[in-house]
PyMOL CGO cylinders between C-alpha atoms (Angstrom):
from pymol import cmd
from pymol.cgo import CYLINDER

trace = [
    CYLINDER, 16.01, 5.13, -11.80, 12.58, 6.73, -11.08, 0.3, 1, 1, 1, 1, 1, 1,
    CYLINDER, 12.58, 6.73, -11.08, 10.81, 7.52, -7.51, 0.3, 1, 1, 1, 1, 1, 1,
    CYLINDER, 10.81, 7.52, -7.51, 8.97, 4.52, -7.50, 0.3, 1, 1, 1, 1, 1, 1,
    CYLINDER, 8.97, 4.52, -7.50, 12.02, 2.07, -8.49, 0.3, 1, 1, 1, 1, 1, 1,
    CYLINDER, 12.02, 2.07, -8.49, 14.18, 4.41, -5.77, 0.3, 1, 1, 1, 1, 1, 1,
    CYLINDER, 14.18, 4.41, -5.77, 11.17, 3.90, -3.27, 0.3, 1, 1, 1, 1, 1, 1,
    CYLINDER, 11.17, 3.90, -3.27, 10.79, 0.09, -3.60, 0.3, 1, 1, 1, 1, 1, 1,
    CYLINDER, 10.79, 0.09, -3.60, 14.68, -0.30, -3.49, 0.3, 1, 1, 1, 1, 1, 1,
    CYLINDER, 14.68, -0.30, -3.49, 15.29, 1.57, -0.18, 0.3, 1, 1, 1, 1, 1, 1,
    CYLINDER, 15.29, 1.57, -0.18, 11.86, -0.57, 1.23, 0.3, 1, 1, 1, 1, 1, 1,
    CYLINDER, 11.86, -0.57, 1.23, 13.92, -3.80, 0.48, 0.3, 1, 1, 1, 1, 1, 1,
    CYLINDER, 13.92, -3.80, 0.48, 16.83, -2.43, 2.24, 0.3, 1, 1, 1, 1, 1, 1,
    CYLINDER, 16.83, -2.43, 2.24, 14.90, -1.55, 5.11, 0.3, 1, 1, 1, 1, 1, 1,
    CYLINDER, 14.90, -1.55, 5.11, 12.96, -5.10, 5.05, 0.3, 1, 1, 1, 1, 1, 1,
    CYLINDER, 12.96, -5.10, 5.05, 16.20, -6.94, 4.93, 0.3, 1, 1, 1, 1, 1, 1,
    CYLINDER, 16.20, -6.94, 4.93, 18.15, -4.70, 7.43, 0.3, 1, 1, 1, 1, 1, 1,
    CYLINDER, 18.15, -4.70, 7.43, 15.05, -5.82, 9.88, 0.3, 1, 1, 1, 1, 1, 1,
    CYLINDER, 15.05, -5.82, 9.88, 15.14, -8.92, 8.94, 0.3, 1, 1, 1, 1, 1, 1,
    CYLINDER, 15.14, -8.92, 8.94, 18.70, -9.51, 9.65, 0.3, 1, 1, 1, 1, 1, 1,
    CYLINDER, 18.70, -9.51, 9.65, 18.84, -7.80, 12.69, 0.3, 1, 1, 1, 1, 1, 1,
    CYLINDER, 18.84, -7.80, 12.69, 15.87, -8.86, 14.73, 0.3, 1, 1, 1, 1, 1, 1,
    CYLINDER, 15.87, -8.86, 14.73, 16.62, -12.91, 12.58, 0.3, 1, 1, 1, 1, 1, 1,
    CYLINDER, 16.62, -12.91, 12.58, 13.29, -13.05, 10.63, 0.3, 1, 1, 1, 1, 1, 1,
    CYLINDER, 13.29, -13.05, 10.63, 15.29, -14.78, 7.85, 0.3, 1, 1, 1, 1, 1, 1,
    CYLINDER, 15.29, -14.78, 7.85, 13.28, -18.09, 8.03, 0.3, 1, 1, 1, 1, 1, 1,
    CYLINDER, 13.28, -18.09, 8.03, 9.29, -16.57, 6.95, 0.3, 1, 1, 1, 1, 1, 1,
    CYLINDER, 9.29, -16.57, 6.95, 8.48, -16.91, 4.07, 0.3, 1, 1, 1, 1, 1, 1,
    CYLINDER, 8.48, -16.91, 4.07, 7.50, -14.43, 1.79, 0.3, 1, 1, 1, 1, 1, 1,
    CYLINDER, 7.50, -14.43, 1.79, 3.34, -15.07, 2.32, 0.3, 1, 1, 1, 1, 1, 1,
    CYLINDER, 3.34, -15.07, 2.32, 4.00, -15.06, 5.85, 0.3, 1, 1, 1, 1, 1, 1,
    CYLINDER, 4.00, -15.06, 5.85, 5.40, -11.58, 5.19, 0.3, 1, 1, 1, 1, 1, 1,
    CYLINDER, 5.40, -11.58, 5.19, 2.48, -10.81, 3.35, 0.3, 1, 1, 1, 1, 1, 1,
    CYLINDER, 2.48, -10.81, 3.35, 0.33, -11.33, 5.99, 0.3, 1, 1, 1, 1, 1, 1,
    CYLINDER, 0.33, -11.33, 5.99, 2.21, -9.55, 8.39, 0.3, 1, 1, 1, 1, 1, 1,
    CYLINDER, 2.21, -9.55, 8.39, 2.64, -6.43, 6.07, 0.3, 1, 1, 1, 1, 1, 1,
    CYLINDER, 2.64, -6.43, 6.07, -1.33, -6.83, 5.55, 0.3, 1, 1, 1, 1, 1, 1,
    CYLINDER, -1.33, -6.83, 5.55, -1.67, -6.75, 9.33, 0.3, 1, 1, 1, 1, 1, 1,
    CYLINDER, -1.67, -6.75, 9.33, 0.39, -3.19, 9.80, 0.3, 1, 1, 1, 1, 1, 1,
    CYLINDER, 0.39, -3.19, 9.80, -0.93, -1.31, 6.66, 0.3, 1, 1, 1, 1, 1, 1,
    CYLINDER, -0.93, -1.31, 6.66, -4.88, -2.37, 8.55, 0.3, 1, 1, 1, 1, 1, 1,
    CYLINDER, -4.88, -2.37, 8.55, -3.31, -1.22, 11.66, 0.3, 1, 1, 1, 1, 1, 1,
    CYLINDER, -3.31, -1.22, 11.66, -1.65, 2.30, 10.09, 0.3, 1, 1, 1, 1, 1, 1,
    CYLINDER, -1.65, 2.30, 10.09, -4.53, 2.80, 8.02, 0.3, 1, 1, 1, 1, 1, 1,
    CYLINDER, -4.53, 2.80, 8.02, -6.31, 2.74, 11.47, 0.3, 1, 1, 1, 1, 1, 1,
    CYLINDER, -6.31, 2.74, 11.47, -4.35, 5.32, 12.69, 0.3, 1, 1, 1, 1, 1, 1,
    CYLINDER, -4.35, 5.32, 12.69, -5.22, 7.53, 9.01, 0.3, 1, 1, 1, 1, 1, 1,
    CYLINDER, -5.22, 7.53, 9.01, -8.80, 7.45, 9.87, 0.3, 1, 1, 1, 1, 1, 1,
    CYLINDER, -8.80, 7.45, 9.87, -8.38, 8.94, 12.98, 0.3, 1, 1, 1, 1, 1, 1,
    CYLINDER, -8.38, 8.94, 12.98, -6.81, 12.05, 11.58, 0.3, 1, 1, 1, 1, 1, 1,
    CYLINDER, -6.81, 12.05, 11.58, -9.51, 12.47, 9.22, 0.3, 1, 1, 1, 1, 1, 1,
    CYLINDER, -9.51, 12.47, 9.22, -12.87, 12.63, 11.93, 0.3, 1, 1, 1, 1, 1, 1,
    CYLINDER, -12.87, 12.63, 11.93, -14.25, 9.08, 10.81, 0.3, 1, 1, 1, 1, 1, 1,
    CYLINDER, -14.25, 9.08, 10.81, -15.80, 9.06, 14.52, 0.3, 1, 1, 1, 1, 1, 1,
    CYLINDER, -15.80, 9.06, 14.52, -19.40, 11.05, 13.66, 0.3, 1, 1, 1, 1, 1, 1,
    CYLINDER, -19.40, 11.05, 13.66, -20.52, 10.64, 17.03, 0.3, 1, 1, 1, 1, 1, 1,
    CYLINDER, -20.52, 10.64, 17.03, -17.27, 13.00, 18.27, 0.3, 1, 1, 1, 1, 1, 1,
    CYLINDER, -17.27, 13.00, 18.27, -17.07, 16.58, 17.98, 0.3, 1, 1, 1, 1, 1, 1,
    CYLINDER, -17.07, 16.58, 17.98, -14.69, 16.93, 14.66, 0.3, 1, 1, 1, 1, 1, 1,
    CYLINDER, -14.69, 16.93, 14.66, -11.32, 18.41, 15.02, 0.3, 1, 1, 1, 1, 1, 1,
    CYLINDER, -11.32, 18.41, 15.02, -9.22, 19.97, 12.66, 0.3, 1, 1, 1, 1, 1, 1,
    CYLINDER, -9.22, 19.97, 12.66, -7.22, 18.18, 10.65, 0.3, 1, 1, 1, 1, 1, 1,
    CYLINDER, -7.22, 18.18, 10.65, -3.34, 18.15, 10.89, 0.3, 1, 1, 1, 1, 1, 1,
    CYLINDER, -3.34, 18.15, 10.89, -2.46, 17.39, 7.97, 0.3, 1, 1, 1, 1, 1, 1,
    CYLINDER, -2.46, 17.39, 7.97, 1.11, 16.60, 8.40, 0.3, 1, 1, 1, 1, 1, 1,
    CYLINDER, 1.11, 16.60, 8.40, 0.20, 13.57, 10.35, 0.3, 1, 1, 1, 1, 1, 1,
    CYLINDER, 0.20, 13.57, 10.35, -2.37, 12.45, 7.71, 0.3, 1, 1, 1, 1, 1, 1,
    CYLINDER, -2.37, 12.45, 7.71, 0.21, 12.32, 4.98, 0.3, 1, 1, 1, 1, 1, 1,
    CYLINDER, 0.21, 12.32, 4.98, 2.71, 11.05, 7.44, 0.3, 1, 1, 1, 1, 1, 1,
    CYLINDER, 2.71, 11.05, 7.44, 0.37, 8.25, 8.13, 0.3, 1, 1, 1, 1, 1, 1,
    CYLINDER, 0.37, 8.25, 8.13, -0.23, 7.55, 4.44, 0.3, 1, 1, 1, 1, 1, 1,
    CYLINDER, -0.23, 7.55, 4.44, 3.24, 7.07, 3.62, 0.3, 1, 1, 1, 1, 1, 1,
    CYLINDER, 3.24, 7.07, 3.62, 3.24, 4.25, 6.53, 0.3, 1, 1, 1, 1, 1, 1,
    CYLINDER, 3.24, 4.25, 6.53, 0.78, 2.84, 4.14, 0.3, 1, 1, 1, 1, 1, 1,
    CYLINDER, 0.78, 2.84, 4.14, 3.02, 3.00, 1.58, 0.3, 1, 1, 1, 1, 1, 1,
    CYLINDER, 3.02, 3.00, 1.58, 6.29, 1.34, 3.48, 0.3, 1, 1, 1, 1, 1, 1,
    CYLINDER, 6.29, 1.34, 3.48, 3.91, -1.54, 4.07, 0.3, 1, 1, 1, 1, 1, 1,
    CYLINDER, 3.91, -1.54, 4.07, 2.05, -1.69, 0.66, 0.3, 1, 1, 1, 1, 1, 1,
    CYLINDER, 2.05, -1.69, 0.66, 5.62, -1.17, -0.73, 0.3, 1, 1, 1, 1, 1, 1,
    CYLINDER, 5.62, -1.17, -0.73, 6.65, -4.46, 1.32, 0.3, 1, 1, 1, 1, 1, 1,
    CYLINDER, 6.65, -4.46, 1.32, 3.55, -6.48, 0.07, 0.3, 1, 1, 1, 1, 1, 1,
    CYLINDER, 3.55, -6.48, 0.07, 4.65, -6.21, -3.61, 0.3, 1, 1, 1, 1, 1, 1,
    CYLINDER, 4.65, -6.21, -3.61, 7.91, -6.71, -2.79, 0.3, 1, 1, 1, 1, 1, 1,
    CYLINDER, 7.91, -6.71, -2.79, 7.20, -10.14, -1.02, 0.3, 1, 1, 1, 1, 1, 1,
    CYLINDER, 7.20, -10.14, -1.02, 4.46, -11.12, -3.94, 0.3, 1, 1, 1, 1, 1, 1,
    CYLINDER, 4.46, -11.12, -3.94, 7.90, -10.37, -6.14, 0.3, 1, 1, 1, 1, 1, 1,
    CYLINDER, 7.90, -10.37, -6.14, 7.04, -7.27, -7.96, 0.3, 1, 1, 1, 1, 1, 1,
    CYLINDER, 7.04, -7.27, -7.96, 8.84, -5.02, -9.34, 0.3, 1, 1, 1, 1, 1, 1,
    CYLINDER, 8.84, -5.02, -9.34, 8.32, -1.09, -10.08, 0.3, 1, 1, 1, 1, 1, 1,
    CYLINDER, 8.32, -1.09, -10.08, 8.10, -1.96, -13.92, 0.3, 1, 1, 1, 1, 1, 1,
    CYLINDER, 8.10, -1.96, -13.92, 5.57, -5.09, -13.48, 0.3, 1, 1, 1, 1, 1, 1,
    CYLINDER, 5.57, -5.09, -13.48, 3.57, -2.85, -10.47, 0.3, 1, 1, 1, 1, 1, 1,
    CYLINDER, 3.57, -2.85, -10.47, 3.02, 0.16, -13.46, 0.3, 1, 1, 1, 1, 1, 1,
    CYLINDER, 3.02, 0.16, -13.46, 2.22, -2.13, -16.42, 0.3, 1, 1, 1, 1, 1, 1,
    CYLINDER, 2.22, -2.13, -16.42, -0.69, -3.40, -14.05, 0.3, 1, 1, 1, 1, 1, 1,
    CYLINDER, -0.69, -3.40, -14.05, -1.98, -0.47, -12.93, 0.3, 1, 1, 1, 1, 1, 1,
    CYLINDER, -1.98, -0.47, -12.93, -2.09, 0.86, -16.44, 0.3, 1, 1, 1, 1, 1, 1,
    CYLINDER, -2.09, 0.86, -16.44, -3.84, -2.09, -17.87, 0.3, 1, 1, 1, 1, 1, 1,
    CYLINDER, -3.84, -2.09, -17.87, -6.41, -2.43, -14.63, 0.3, 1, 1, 1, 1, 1, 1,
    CYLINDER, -6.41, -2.43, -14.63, -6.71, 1.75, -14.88, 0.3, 1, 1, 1, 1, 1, 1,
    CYLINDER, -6.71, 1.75, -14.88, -8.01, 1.35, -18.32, 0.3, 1, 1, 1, 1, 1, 1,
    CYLINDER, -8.01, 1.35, -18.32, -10.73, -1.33, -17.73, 0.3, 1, 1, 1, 1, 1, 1,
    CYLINDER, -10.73, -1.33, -17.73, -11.77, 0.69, -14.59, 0.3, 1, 1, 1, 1, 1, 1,
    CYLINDER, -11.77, 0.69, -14.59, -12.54, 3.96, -17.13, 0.3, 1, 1, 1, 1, 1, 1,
    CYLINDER, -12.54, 3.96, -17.13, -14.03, 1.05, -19.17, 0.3, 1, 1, 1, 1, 1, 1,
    CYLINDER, -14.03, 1.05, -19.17, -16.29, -0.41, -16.46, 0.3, 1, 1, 1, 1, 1, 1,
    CYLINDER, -16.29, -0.41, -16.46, -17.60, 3.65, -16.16, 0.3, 1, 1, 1, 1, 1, 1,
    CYLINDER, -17.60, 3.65, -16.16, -18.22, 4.13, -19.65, 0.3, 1, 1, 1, 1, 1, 1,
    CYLINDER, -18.22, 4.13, -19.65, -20.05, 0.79, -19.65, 0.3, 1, 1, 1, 1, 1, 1,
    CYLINDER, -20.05, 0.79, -19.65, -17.51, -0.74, -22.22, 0.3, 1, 1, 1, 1, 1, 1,
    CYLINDER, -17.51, -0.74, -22.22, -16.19, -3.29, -19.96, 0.3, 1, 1, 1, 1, 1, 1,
    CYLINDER, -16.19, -3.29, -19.96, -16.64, -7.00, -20.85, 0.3, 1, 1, 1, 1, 1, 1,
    CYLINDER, -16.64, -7.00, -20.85, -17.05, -7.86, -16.94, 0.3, 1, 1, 1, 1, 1, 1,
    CYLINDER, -17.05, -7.86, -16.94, -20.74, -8.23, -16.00, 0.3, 1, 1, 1, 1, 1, 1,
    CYLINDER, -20.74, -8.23, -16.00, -22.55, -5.31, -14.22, 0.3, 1, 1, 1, 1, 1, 1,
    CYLINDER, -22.55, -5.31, -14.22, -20.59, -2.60, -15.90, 0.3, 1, 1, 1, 1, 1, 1,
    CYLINDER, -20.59, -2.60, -15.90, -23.28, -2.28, -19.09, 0.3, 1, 1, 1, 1, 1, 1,
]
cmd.load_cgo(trace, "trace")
């Protein structure tokens, strides 16, 4: 098993174990999406202020330890998204190789998509 099959097995653990114990059962699974959509906005929230988004603040320094920290709350909820849209790590890396490549297309003006020449 690789990281990212490990990571998105322990994530449904932890979705079900909350589930079960607060008794979310009964929402379905794009009522979870929204929901996971709402807490990655909110944690990705709390990311920008650890990097000085604010311009009209004095900048501090960075701690990065909470920046990563907050990323990887990102991560548990992105994690839960593709879970609930039923993907697995295998289907989640065959996309991102096939949308990677038409990205490096879309830069070297090979893509097929209009306003990419």
């Amino acid at each position: 098993m690789d990281r990212l099959e490990k990571m998105m097995e322990i994530q449904g653990a932890l979705n079900q174990a909350i589930k079960d114990k607060r008794n979310l059962n009964d929402i379905s699974p794009m009522e979870w999406m929204q929901k996971y959509t709402l807490a990655m906005l909110s944690e990705m929230g709390e990311m920008l202020d650890e990097v000085n988004f604010k311009w009209w603040k004095n900048p501090k320094e960075i701690d990065y330890s909470a920046l990563k920290e907050e990323l990887v709350d990102i991560l548990h909820f992105f994690l839960s998204m593709c879970l609930a849209a039923g993907m697995d790590a295998e289907e989640m890396y065959q996309i991102y190789l096939k949308k990677n490549e038409e990205n490096f297309k879309r830069q070297e003006g090979k893509s097929q998509k209009p306003g990419y020449a």
